[in-house]
C-alpha positions as CSV (number, residue, x, y, z in Angstrom):
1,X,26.5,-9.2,13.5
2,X,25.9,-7.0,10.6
3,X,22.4,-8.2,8.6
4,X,23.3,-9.3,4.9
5,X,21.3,-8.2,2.1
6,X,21.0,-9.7,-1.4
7,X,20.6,-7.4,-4.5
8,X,19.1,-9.0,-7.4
9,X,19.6,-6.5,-10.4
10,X,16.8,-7.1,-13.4
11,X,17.0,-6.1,-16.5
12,X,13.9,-4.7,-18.1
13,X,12.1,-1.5,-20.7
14,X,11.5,1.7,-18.3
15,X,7.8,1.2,-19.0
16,X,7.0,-1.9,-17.3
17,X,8.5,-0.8,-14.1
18,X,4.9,-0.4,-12.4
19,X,3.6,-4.1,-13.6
20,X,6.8,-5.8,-13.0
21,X,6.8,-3.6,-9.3
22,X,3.3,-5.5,-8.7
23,X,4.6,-9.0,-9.9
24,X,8.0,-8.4,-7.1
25,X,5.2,-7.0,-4.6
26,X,4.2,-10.7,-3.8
27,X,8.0,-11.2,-2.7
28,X,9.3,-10.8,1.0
29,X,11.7,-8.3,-0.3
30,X,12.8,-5.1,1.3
31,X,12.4,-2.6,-0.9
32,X,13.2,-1.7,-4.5
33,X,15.3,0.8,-6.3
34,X,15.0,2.1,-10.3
35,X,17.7,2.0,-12.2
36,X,18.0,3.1,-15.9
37,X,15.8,0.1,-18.0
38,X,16.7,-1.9,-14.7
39,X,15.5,-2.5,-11.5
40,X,17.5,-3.8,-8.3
41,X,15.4,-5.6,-5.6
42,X,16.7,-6.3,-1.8
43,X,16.1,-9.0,0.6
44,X,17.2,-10.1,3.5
45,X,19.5,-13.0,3.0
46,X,17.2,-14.9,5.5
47,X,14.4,-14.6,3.2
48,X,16.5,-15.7,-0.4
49,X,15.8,-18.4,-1.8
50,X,18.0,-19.6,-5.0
51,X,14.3,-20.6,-7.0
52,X,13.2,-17.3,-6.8
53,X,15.5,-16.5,-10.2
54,X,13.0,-18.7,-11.9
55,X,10.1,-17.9,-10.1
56,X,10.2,-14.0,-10.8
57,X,11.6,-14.2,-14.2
58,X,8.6,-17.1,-15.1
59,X,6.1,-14.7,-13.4
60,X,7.4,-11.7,-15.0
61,X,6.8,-13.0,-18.5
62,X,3.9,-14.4,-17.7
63,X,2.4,-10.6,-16.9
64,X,4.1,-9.4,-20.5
65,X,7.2,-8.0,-18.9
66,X,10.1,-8.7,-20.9
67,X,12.9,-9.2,-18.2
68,X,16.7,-10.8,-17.7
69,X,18.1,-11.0,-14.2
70,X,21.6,-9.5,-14.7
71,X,23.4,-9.8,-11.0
72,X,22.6,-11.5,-7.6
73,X,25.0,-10.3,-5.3
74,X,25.1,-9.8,-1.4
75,X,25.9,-6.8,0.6
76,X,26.1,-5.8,4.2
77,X,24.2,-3.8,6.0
78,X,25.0,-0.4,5.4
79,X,21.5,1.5,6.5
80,X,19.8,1.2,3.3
81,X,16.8,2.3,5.3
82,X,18.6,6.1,5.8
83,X,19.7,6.2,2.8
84,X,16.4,5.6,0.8
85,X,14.3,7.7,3.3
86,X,16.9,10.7,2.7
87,X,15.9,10.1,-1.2
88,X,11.8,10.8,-0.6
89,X,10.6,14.0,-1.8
90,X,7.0,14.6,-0.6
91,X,4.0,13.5,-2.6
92,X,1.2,15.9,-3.9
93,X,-2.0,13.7,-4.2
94,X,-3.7,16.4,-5.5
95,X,-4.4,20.3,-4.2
96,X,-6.0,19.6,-0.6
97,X,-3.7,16.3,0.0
98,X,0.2,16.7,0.3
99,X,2.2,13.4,1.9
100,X,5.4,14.7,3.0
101,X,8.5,13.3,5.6
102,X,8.9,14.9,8.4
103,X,12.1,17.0,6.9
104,X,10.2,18.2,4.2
105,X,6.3,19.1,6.3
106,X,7.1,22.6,7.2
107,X,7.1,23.7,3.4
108,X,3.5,22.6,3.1
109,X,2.3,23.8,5.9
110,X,-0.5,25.2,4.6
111,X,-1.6,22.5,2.7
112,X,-5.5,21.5,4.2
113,X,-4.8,17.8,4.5
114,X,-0.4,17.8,5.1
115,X,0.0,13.9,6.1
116,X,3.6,14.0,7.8
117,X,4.7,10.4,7.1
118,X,8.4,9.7,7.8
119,X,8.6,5.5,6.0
120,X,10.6,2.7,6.0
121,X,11.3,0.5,3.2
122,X,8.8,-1.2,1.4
123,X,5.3,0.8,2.9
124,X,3.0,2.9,1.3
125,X,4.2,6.7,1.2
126,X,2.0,7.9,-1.6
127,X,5.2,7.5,-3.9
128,X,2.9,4.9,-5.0
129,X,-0.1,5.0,-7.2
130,X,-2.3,2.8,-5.2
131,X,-1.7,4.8,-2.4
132,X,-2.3,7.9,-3.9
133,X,-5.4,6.3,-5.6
134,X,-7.0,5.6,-2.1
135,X,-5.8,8.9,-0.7
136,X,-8.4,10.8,-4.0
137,X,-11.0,7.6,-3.2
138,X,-11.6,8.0,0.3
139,X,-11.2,12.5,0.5
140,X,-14.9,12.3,-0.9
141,X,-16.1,9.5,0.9
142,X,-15.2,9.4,4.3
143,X,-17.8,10.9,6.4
144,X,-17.5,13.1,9.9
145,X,-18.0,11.0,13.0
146,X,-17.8,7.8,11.0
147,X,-16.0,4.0,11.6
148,X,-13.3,2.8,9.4
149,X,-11.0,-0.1,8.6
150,X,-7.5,-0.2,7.6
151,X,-6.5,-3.4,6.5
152,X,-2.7,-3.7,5.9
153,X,-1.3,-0.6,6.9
154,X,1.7,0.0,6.3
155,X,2.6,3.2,7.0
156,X,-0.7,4.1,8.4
157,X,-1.2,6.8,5.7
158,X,-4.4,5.7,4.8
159,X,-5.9,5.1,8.6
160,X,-4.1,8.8,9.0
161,X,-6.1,10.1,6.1
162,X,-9.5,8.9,7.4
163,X,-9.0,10.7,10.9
164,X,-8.0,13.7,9.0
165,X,-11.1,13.7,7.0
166,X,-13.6,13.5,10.3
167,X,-13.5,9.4,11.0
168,X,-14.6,9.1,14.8
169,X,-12.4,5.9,15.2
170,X,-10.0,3.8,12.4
171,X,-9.1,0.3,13.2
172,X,-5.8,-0.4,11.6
173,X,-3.6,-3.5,11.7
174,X,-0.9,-5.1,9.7
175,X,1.1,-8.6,10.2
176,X,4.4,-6.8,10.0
177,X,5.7,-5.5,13.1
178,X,8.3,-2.9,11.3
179,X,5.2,-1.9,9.7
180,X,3.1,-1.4,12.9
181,X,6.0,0.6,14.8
182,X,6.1,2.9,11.7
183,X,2.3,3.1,11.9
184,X,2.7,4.3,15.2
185,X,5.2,6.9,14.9
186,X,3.5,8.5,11.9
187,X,0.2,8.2,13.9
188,X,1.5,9.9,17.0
189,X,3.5,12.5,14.2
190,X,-0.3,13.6,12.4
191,X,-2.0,14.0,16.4
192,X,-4.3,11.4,15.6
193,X,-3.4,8.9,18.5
194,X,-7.2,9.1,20.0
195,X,-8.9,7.8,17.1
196,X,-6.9,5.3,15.9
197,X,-6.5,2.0,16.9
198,X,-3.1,-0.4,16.1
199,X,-2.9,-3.9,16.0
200,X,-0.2,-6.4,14.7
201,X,-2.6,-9.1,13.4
202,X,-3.0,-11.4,10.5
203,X,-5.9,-10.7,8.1
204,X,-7.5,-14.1,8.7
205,X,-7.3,-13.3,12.7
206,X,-8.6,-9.9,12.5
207,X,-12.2,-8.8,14.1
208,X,-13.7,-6.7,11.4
209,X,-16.4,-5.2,13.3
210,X,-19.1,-2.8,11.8
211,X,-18.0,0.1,10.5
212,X,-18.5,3.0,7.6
213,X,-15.8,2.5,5.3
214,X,-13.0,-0.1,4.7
215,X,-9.7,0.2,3.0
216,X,-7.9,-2.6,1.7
217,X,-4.6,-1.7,-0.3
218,X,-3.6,-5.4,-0.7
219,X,-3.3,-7.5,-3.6
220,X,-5.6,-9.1,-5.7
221,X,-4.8,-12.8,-3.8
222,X,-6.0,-11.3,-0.8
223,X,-8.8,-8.9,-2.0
224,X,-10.5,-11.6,-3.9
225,X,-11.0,-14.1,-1.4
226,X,-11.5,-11.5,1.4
227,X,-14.3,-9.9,-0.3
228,X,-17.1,-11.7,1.3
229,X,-15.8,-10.6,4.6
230,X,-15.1,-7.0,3.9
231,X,-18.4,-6.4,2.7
232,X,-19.8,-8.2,5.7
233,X,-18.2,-5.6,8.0
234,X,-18.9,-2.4,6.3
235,X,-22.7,-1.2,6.9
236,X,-25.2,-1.3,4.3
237,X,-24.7,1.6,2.0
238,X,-21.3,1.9,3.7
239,X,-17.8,2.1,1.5
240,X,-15.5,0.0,0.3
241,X,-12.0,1.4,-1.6
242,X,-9.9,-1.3,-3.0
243,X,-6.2,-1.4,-4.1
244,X,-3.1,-2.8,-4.5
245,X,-4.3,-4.7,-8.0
246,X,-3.2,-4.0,-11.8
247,X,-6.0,-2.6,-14.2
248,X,-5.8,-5.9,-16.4
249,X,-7.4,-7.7,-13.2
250,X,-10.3,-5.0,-12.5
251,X,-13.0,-7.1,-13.7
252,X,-11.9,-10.7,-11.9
253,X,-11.2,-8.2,-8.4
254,X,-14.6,-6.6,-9.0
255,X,-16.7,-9.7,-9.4
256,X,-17.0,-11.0,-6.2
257,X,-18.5,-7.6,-4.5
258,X,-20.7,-7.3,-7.7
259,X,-22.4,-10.3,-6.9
260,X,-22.8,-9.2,-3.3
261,X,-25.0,-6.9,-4.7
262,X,-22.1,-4.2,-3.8
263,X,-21.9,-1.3,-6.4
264,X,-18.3,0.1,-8.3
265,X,-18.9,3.5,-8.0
266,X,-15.7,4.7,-9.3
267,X,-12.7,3.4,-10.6
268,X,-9.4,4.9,-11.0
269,X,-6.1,4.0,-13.2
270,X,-2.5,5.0,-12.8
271,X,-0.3,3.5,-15.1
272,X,-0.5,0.2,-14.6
273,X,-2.5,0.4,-11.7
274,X,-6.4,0.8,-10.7
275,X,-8.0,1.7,-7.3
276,X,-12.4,0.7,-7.1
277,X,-14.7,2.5,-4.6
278,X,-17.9,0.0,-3.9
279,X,-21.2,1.0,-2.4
280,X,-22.1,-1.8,0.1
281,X,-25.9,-2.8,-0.9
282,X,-28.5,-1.0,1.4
């Protein structure tokens, strides 16, 4: 039996596409795909729920974003997933860092740090400016021989990216299963199988054991409250690179490692977006 989708079309300026992306983030939804001043988001019919029109809309306006919901429809399956990884053109993070599918890798082959990342739905293929935010966070900061965490995924691009740059070992785990098999293709795809391990886990099960550096592309709900924890596992002096949270949160993100006695050593912004690199205390 074919899987059925619903498509919830929303109505809203060109320029709030990256906050009201964030807001939808918090949503099991597939994936999502621009439109002109309108944006169409996908779920599995399984995980619809009729309240959600209210929710998202009330949520949406409460972040500033002016938005209608014009259509809910339903389709069926019709490989969205092809379709939508046909569409990905590959991502230059900046001159050493190029993420590219696997169809597109061979012209940047000479590129020093060419991440071959083929995605599904919904994970982090540098299309998105957290992700490419961690990606220019962690190129200066993760040392040779070191230990890292990934913590959520996705597509394994950032755990990738750490191995690349000289990390002896990367623990990486996720709580979706499509995201770990992803994870583990792209993983085997970059040559980096030895030094990276994969686990489907929650976040609140995980075993964060010492390491170097951490990455945490979440969301501010789970950065916030995980903080203590994060900066527990990373070494004194160690790194911590933070993402998945909009700019107008920075400060309320940033608190909790602040009074840690953790340092921001650099933020970064992308549109609506902001990425922080904090020096664990030594």
């Amino acid at each position: 039996m074919k899987t059925r989708y619903v498509l919830v079309t929303i109505s809203l300026p060109e320029e709030q596409f990256d906050l009201a992306s964030g807001v939808l983030s918090t949503y099991p939804m597939v994936g999502i795909e621009e439109g002109m001043d309108s944006l169409t988001v996908c779920f599995e019919q399984n995980d619809w729920h009729d309240d959600y029109r209210e929710s998202i809309i009330n949520e949406l306006t409460a972040h500033g974003v002016n938005a209608t919901i014009t259509l809910v429809g339903t389709e069926e399956d019709q490989n969205w997933n092809a379709e939508w990884e046909a569409s990905i053109e590959p991502v230059i993070v900046n001159e050493r860092i190029v993420i590219a599918p696997e169809w597109r890798a061979a012209d940047y082959a000479d590129t020093p740090l060419l991440l071959v990342i083929t995605p599904k739905m919904s994970f982090g293929t540098g299309h998105h400016a957290t992700t490419r935010m961690m990606c220019r966070l962690m190129e200066t900061r993760v040392e040779e021989d070191s230990t890292w965490i990934d913590v959520g995924t996705g597509t394994g691009v950032l755990a990738i990216l750490a191995a690349r740059l000289g990390a002896r070992h990367v623990y990486a785990f996720d709580n979706s299963e499509w995201s770990i098999l992803n994870s583990e293709e792209n993983i085997r795809r970059n040559g980096v199988a030895d030094r990276i391990t994969l686990e489907q886990i929650e976040l609140q099960e995980a075993s964060l054991d010492l390491c170097d550096g951490l990455a945490a592309n979440l969301y501010r709900h789970l950065v916030i409250p995980y903080a203590p924890a994060f900066v527990k596992a990373v070494r004194p002096g160690g790194v911590i690179c933070v993402s998945g949270i909009l700019k107008y949160d920075v400060d309320e993100v940033a608190a909790p490692f602040l009074a840690l006695g953790c340092v921001a050593e650099e933020t970064l912004y992308e549109s609506e977006w902001a990425a922080i690199a904090f020096r664990t205390p030594a």
